[in-house]
SEGU-459505 format. One record per residue (C-alpha): residue in three letters; chain; y, z, x. Coordinates in Angstrom, 1 decimal. Example, Ala and Ser with C-alpha at 12.3 -4.5 7.8 and 13.67 -1.06 7.14 Angstrom:
// residues 2
nuke; paza; north; up; east
ALA; A; -4.5; 7.8; 12.3
SER; A; -1.1; 7.1; 13.7
// end
This chain:
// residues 130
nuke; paza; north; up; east
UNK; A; 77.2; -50.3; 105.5
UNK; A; 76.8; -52.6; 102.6
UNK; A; 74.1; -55.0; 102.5
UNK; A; 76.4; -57.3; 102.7
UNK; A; 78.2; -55.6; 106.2
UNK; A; 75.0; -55.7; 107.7
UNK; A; 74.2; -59.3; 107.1
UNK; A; 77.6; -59.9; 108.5
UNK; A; 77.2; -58.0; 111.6
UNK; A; 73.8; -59.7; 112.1
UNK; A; 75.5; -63.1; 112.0
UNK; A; 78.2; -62.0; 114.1
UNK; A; 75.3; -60.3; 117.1
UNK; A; 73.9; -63.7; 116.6
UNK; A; 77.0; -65.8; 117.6
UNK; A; 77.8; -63.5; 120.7
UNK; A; 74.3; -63.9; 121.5
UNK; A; 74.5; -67.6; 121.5
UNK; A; 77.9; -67.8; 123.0
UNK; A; 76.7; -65.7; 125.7
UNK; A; 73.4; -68.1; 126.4
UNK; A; 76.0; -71.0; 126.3
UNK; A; 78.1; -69.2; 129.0
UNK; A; 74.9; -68.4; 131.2
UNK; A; 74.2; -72.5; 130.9
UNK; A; 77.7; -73.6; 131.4
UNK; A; 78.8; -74.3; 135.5
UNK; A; 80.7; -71.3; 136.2
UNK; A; 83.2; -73.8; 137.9
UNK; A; 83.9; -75.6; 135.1
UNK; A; 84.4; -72.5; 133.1
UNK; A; 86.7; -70.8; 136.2
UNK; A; 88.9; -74.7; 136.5
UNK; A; 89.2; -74.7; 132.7
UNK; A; 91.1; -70.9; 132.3
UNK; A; 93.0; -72.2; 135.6
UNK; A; 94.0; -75.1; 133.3
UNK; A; 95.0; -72.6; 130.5
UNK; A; 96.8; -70.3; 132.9
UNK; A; 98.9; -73.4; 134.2
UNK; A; 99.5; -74.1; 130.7
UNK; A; 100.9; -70.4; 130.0
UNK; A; 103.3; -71.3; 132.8
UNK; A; 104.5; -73.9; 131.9
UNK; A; 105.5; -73.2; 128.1
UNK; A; 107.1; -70.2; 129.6
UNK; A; 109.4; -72.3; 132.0
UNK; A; 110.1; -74.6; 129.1
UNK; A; 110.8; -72.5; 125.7
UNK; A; 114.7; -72.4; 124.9
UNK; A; 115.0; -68.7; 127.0
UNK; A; 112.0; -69.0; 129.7
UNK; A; 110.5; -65.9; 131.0
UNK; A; 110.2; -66.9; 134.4
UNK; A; 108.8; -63.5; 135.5
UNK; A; 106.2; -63.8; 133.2
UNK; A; 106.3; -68.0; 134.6
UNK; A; 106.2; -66.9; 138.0
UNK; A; 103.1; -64.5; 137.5
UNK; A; 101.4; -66.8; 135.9
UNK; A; 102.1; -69.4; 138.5
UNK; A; 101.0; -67.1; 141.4
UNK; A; 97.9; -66.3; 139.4
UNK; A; 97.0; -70.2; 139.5
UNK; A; 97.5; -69.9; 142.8
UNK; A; 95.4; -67.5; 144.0
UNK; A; 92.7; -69.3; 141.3
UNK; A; 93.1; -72.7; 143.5
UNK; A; 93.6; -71.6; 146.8
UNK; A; 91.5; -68.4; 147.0
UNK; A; 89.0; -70.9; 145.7
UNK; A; 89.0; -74.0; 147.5
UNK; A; 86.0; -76.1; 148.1
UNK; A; 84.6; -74.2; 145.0
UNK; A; 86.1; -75.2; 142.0
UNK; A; 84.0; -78.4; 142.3
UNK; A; 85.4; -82.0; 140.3
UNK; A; 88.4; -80.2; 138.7
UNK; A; 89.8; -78.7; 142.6
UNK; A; 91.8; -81.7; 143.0
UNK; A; 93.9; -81.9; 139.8
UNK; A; 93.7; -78.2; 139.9
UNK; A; 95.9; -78.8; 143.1
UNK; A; 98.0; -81.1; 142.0
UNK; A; 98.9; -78.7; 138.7
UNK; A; 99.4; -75.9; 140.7
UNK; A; 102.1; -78.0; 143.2
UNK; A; 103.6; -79.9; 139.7
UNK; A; 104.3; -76.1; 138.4
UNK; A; 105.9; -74.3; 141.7
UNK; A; 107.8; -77.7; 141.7
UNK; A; 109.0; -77.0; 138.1
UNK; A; 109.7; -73.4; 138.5
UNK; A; 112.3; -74.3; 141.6
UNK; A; 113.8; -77.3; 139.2
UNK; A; 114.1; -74.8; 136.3
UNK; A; 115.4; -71.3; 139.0
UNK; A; 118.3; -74.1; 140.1
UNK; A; 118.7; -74.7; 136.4
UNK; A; 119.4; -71.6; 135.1
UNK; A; 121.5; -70.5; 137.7
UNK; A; 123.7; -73.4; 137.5
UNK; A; 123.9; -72.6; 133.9
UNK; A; 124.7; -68.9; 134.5
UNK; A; 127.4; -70.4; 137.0
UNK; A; 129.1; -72.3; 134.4
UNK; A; 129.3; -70.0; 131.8
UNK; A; 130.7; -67.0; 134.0
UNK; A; 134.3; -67.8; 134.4
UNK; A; 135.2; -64.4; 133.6
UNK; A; 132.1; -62.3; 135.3
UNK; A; 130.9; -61.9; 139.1
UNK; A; 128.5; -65.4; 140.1
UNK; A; 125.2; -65.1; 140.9
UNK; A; 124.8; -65.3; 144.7
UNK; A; 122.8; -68.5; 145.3
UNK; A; 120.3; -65.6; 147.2
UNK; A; 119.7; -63.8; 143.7
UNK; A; 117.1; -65.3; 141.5
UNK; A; 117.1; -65.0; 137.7
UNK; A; 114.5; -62.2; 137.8
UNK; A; 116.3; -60.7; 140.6
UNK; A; 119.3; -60.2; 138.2
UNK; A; 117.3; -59.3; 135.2
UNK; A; 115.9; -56.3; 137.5
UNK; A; 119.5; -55.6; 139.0
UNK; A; 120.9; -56.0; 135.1
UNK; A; 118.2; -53.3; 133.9
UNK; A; 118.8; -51.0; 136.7
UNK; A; 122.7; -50.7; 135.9
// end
């Protein structure tokens, strides 16, 4: 390594090393509600981009889930917005399902409707399999 390199390196062992003291300080439920926040956010920019994934949606929505609930009575000050996400995004996820399919309805005149039963990734996986 290059003088330089090293000098480099040592800065960058320095950094982890005070990140990693910051983490050790921090309240681990902070740190736990805030990547629930940021999971909650993933969901909800892939419900609302032009073509949602809502397989990748729905995991992340059953991943905030098991964050808030597996966790209740732990997550300290953040639990009750936490809650009230996590029932804002399964409500969205429904509201954006029954959007897509009436969607899907209306623009297959000539093709076979989606049974009300069959969910988008339902007929993503039935579309891949064929």
């Amino acid at each position: 390594m290059t003088p330089e390199q090293e000098q480099q390196a040592r800065e960058m062992a320095a950094g982890l090393s005070e990140a990693r003291q910051q983490l050790l300080e921090a309240n681990v439920a902070d740190v736990v509600a805030n990547h629930a926040f940021g999971i909650y956010e993933l969901a909800a920019i892939h419900l609302t981009a032009e073509e949602p994934d809502m397989v990748a949606a729905r995991l992340a929505i059953d991943g905030l889930g098991s964050l808030v609930e597996g966790l209740t009575g732990r997550l300290g000050e953040a639990e009750p917005t936490l809650t009230e996400a996590l029932q804002q995004i399964r409500m969205m996820f429904v509201q954006r399902t029954t959007q897509l399919k009436k969607a899907a309805e209306a623009g297959s005149d000539d093709k076979t409707p989606t049974s009300p039963e069959t969910s988008p990734e339902d007929k993503a996986s039935e579309d891949k399999d064929s």
